[in-house]
C-alpha positions as CSV (number, residue, x, y, z in Angstrom):
1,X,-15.7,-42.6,9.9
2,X,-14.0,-41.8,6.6
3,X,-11.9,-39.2,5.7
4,X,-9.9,-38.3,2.4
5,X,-6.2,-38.9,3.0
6,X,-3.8,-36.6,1.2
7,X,0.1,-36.8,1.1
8,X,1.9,-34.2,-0.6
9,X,5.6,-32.5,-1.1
10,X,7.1,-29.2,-1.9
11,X,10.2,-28.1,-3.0
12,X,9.6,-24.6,-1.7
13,X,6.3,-22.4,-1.0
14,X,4.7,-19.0,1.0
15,X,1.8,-19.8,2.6
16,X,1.6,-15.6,2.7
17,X,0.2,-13.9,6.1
18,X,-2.6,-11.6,5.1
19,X,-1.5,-8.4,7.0
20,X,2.4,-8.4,5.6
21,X,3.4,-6.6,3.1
22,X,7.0,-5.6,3.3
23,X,8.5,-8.9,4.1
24,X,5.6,-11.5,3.0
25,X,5.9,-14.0,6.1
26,X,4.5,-17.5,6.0
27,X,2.6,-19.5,7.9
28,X,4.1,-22.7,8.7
29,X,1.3,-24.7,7.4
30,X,-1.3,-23.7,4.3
31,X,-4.3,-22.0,6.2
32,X,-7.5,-24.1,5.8
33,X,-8.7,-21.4,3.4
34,X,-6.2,-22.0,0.9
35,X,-6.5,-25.5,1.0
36,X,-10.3,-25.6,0.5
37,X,-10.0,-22.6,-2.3
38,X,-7.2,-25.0,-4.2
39,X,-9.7,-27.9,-3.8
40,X,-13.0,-26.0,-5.4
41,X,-10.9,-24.5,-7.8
42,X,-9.7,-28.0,-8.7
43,X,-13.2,-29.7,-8.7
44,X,-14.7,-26.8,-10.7
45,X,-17.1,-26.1,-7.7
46,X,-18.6,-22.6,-7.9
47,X,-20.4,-22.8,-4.7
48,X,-19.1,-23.9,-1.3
49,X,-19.1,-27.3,-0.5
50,X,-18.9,-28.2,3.7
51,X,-16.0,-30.0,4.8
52,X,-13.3,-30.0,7.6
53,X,-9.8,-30.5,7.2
54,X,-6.9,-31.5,9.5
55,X,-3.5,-30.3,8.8
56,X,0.0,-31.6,9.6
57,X,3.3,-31.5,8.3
58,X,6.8,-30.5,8.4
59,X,9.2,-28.3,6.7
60,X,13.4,-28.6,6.7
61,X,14.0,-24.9,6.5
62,X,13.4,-21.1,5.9
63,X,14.9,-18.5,3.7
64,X,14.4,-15.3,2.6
65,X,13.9,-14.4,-0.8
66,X,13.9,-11.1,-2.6
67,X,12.0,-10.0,-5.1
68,X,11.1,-6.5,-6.7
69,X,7.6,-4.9,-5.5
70,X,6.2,-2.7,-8.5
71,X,3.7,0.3,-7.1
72,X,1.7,2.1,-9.2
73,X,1.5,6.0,-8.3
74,X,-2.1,7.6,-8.0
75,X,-0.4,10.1,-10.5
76,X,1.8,10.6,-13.2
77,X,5.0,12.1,-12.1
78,X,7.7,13.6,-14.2
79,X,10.9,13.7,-12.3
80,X,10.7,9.9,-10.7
81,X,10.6,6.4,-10.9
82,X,9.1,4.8,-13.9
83,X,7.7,5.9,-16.7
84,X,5.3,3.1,-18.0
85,X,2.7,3.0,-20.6
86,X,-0.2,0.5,-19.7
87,X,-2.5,-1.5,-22.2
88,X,-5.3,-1.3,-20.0
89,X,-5.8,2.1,-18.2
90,X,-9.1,0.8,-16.2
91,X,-7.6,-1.9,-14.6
92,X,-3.8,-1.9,-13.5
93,X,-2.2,-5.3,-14.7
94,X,1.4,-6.6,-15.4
95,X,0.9,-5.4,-18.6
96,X,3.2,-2.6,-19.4
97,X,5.6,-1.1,-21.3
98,X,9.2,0.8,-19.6
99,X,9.0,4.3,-21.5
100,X,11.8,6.1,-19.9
101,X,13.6,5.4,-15.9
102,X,14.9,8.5,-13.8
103,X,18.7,7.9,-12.9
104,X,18.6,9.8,-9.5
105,X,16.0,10.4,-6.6
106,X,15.6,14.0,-7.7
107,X,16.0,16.6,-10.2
108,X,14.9,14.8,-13.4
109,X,12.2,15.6,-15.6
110,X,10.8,12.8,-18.5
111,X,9.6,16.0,-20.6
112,X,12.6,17.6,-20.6
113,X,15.0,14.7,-20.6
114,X,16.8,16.2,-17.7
115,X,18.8,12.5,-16.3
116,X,16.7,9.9,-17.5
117,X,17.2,6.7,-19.5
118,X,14.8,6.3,-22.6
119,X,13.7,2.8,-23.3
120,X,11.2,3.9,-26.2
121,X,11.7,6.9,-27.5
122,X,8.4,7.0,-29.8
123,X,6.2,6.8,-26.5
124,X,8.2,9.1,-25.1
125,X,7.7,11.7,-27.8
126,X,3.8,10.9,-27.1
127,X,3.9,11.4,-23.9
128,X,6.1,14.8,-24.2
129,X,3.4,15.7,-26.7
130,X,0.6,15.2,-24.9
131,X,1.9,17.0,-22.2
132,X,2.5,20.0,-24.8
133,X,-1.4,20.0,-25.8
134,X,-2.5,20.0,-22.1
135,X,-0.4,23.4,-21.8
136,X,-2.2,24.8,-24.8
137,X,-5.5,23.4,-24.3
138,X,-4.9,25.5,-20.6
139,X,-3.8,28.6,-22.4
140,X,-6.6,28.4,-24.6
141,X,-9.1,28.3,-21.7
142,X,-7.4,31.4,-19.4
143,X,-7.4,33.2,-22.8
144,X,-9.9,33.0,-25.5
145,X,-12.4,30.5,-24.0
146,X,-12.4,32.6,-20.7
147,X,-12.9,36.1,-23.1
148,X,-15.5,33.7,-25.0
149,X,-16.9,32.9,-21.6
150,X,-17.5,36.1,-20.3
151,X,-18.5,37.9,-24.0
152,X,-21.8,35.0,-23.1
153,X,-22.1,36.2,-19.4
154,X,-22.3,39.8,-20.5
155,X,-25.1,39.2,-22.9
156,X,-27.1,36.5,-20.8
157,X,-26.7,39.7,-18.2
158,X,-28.2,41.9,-21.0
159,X,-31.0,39.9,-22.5
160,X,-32.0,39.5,-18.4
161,X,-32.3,43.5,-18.1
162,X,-34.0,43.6,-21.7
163,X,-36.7,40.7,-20.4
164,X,-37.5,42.7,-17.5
165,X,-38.5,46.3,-19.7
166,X,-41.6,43.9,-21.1
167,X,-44.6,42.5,-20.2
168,X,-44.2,38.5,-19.3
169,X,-47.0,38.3,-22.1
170,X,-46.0,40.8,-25.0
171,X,-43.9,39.5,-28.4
172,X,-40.8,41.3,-27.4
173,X,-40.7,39.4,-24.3
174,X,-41.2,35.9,-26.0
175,X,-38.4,36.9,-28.7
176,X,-35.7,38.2,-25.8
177,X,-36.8,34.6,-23.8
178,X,-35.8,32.9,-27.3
179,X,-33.1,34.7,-27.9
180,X,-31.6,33.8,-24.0
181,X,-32.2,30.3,-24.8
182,X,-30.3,30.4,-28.0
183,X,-27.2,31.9,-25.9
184,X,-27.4,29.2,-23.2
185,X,-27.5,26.8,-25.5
186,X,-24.2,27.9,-27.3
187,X,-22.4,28.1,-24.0
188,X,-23.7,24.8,-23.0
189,X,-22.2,23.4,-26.7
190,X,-19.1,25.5,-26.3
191,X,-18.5,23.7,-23.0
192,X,-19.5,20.3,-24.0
193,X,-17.3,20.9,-27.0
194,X,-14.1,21.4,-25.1
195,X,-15.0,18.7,-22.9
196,X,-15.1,16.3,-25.2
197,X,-11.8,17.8,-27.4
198,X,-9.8,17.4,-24.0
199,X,-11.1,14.0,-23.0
200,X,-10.2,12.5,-26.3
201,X,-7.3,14.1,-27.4
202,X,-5.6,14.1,-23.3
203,X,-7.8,13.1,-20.8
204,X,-8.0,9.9,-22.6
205,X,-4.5,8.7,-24.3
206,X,-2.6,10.5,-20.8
207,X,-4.3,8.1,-18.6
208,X,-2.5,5.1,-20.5
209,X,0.7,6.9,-18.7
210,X,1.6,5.7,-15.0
211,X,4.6,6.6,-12.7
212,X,5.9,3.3,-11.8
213,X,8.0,2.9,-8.2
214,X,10.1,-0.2,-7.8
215,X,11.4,-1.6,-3.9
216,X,13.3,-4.5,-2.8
217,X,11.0,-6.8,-1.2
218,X,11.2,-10.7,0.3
219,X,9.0,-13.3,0.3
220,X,9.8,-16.1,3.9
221,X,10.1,-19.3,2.1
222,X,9.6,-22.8,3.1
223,X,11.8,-25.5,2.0
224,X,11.1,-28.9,1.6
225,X,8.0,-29.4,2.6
226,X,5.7,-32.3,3.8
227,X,1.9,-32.2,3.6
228,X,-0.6,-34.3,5.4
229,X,-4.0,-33.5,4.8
230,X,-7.2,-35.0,6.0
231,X,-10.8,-34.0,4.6
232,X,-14.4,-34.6,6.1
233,X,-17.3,-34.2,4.0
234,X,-20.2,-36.0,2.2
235,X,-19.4,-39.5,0.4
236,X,-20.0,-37.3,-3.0
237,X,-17.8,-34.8,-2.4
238,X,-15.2,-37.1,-0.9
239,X,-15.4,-39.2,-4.1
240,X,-14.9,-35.9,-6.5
241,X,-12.0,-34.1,-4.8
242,X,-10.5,-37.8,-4.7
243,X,-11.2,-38.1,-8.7
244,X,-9.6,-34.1,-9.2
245,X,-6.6,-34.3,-6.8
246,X,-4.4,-34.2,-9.5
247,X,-5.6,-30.9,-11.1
248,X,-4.2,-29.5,-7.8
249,X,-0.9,-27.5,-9.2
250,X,0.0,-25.4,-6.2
251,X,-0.8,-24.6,-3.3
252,X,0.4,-21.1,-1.9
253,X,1.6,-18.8,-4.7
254,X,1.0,-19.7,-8.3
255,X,4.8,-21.1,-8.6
256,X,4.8,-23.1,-5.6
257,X,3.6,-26.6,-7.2
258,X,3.0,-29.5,-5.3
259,X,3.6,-33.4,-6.1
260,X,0.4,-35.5,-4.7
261,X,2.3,-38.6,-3.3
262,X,-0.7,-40.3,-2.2
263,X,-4.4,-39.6,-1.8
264,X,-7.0,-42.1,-0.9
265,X,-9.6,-42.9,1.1
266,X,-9.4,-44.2,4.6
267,X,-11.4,-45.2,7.7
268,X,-10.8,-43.2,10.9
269,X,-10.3,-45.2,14.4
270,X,-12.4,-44.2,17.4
271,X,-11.6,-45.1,20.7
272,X,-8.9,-45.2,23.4
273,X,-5.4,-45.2,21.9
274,X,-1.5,-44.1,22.6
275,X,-0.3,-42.1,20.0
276,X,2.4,-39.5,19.6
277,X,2.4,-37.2,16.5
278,X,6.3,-37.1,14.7
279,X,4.5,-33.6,12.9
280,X,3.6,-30.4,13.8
281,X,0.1,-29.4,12.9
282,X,-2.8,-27.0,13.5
283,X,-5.0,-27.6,16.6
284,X,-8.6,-26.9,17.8
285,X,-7.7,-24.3,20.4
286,X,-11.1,-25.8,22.3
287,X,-9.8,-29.5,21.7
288,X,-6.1,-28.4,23.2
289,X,-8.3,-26.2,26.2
290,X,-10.5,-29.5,27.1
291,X,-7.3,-32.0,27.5
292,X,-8.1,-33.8,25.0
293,X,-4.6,-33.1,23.1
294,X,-2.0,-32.6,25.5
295,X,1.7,-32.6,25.6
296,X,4.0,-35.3,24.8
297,X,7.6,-33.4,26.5
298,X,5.8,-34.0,29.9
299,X,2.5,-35.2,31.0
300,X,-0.2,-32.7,32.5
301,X,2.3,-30.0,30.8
302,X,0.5,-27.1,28.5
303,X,1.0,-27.2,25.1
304,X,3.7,-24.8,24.2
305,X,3.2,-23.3,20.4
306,X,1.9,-20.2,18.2
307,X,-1.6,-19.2,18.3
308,X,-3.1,-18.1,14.8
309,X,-7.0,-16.9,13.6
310,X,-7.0,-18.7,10.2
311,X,-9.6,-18.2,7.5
312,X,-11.7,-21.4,6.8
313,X,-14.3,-20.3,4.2
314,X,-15.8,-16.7,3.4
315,X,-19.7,-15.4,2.9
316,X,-20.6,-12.2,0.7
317,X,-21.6,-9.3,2.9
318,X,-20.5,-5.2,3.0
319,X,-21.1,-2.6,0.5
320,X,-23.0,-4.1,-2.4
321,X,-22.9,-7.7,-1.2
322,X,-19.1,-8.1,-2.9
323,X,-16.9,-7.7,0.5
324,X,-15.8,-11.5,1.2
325,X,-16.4,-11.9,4.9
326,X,-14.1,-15.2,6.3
327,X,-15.2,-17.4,8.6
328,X,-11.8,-17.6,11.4
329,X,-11.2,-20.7,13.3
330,X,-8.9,-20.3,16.4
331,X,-6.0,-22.9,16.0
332,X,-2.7,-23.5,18.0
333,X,0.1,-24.4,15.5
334,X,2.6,-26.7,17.4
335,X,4.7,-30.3,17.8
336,X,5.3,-32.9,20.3
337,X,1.7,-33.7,21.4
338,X,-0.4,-36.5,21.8
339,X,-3.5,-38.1,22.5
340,X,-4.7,-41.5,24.6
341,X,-8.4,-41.5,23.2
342,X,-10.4,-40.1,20.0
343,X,-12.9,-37.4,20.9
344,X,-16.2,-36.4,18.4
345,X,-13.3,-34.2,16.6
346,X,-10.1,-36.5,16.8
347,X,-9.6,-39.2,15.3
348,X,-6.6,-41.5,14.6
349,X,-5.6,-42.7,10.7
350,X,-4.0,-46.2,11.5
351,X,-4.3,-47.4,8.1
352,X,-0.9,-48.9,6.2
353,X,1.1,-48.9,9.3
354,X,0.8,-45.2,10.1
355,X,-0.4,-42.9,12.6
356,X,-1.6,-39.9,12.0
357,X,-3.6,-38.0,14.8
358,X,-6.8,-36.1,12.7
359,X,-7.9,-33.0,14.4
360,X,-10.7,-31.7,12.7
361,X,-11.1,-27.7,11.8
């Protein structure tokens, strides 16, 4: 059998765990998820292409990083956090722009510039006068839109009383019916009116305005990292991931770039064998279950090591067929183990005086 060989080396990386979010743990190895999404992306594939991948490596060391977490508030407040203007108020993006910061946890106000620190004053004034018109365009509708308002309800109430003096079929009926359809029709401008007047001139330009909440944050970062990587799949697809290796950048965040010390294609060996593995890797839970990798501390001996559901590849499903839906695979992440024979999912890569036990996933 072949197989796509693939060394590679990190500085640093976070291969992030879905379900963190105050301290962003890693796994110790890229899930197979992240591997096959950096492959399509890299081969320009916009449909899935099968394949299974084995996983090993090593890393030197951990460390925490910090970084600052930016939230977004469902509303804008005026005594706290940020003050931000956004380009895009649809969709939330990194594009923004510091109007004003509140010095203390409580007690400030951005309208009244009550302890805050102004980093552009002209949006500030914008945002103070926008928040001046929503007052008045709220006066204006307890006061002489409400008056307005019920001056309509009043005469709706007396064209009603008027309709019901005449016969359903007489001119003075048909010309109090008119005239009730001419006064609904004015209220229903009146309201459209003032609709529109407060979407465009506050509705609209507010909703650029965003509180902004900053918190300290870390990432769990890798150092020094190893790769080995082994692919299964078609001869054609084989051949194209081997052609686009190189437009691989990263592989965990964006920053975390990767240096592709070797990739080429090798033949797998099948049969009975003795080997040791010097890295840790991801198992088949079934493979470890069914002896056919067991440990190499002490023969017959469980294999000791951290049990993970990993995402492989996803389908479309959920509300409006857009909900990604993964496929898991069941993998045991661990070191010091061993096989004495290849199996229909293990294999061993003996080529250039290495060996590398492939466990399929």
């Amino acid at each position: 059998m072949q197989a796509l060989r693939i060394v590679i080396k990190q500085s640093s990386a976070n291969y992030r765990k879905e379900e963190t979010i105050t301290n962003k743990m890693t796994y110790p190895l890229p899930p197979l998820s992240t591997i096959i999404g950096a492959i399509h992306n890299a081969c320009g594939y916009t449909e899935y292409r099968s394949m299974d991948i084995s996983i090993q490596g090593k890393f030197n060391s951990m460390h925490k990083e910090p970084y600052t977490d930016y939230c977004f508030l469902n509303s804008v407040m005026d005594d706290r956090g940020i003050l931000v203007k956004v380009c895009n108020e649809n969709f939330l993006s990194a594009a923004f722009e510091k109007v004003a910061s509140a010095k203390k946890s409580q007690g400030n106000s951005f309208r009244n510039g009550i302890t805050i620190q102004v980093h552009n004053q002209e949006l500030l004034n914008e945002y103070r006068r926008l928040k001046d018109l929503s007052d008045k365009i709220k006066e204006f509708k307890n006061t002489k839109l409400k008056h307005v308002y019920e001056t309509i309800k009043k005469r709706k109430k007396s064209l009603s009383a008027k309709k019901s003096k005449f016969d359903k079929n007489s001119d003075e009926f048909k010309k109090v019916v008119a005239r009730e359809k001419e006064v609904k029709a004015l209220e229903k401008k009146i309201k459209e009116d003032v609709k529109q007047y407060e979407y465009e001139n506050y509705t609209k330009p507010i909703s650029k305005y965003k509180s902004l909440t900053t918190s300290l944050k870390y990432y769990e970062i890798l150092n020094d990292i190893e790769l080995i990587l082994h692919i299964r799949s078609d001869e054609k697809t084989l051949s194209e991931i081997l052609e686009n290796v190189y437009n691989i950048k990263s592989i965990g965040r964006s920053e975390d770039f990767i240096d592709v010390v070797e990739a080429k294609i090798v033949n797998l060996y099948e049969g009975e064998c003795d080997v040791v593995s010097p890295y840790s890797a991801y198992l088949n839970i079934d493979d470890v279950r069914n002896g056919y990798i067991f440990s190499d501390v002490k023969s017959g001996q469980q294999i000791n090591g951290t049990k993970y559901y990993i995402n492989k590849n996803y389908t479309y499903g959920g509300k409006n067929n857009k909900q990604r839906i993964f496929e898991k695979v069941k993998v045991l992440y661990t070191s010091n183990y061993a096989i004495e024979e290849t199996s229909d999912n293990i294999f061993v890569d003996n080529e250039d005086g290495k060996e590398y036990i492939v466990n399929f996933l």
